[in-house]
N, C-alpha and C positions, 0 to 999 in steps of 0.2 A: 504494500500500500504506500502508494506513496504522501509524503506530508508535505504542509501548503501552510502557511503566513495564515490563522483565522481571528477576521475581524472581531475586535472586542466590544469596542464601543468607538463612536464618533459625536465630541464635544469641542466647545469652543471654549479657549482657555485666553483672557488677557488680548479677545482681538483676533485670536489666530483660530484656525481649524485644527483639531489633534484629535487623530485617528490613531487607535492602538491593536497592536497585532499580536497576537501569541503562535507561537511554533512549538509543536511538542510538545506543550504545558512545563517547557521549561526555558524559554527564551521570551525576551521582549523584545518590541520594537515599536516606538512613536512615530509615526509621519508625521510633520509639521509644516509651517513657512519660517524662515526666518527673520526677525523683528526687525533686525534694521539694517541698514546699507551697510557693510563694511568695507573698507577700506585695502585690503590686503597687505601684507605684511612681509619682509624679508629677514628671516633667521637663519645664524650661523648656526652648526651642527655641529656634531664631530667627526659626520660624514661628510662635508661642504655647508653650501649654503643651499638654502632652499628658500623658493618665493610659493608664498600663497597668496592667491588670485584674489583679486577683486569681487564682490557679488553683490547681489540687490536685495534689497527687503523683499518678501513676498516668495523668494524662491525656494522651493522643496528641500526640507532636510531629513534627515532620518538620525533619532537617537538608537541606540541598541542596548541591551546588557541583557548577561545570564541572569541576573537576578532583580528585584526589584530593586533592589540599594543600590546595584551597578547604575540602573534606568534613571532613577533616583538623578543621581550625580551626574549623569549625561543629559538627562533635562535640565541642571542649571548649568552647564558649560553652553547650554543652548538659549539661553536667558529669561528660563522660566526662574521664576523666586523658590526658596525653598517651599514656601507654600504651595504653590501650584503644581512644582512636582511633584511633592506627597499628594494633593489632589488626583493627579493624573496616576500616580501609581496605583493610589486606593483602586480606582476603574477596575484594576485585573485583578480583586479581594471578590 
């Protein structure tokens, strides 16, 4: 059999649409937009340098984690507040 992303819930969180997906009942994954324009960025490494690109508010992101804590803390590197993450995780309880 094979296994497929199934839709959890679809709400809006702070403006944006966030759609939550579970795999296997032990993976997560948010769709979202992202909040604001940024700007992009060039860091040194200790493999060279690397540039990250430019992008717009509005465009499709995907958080992930094994676990809800993981999901957790990649919805706030995504600019949900702690609050609204714990909201969005509650979803998959």
């Amino acid at each position: 059999m094979k296994e497929e992303w199934k839709e959890i819930f679809s709400i809006k969180v702070d403006n944006r649409k966030v759609r939550g997906l579970q795999y296997n009942k032990e993976d997560y994954k948010v769709i979202t937009t992202q909040k604001e324009d940024y700007d992009g960025k060039i860091l040194d490494t200790d493999n060279g340098v690397a540039f990250v690109q430019p992008s717009s508010a509005g465009r499709e992101i995907h958080a992930e984690g094994s676990t809800l804590k993981d999901l957790e803390t990649e919805l706030i590197l995504c600019d949900f507040t702690k609050n609204e993450a714990e909201k969005i995780c509650k979803k998959f309880q």
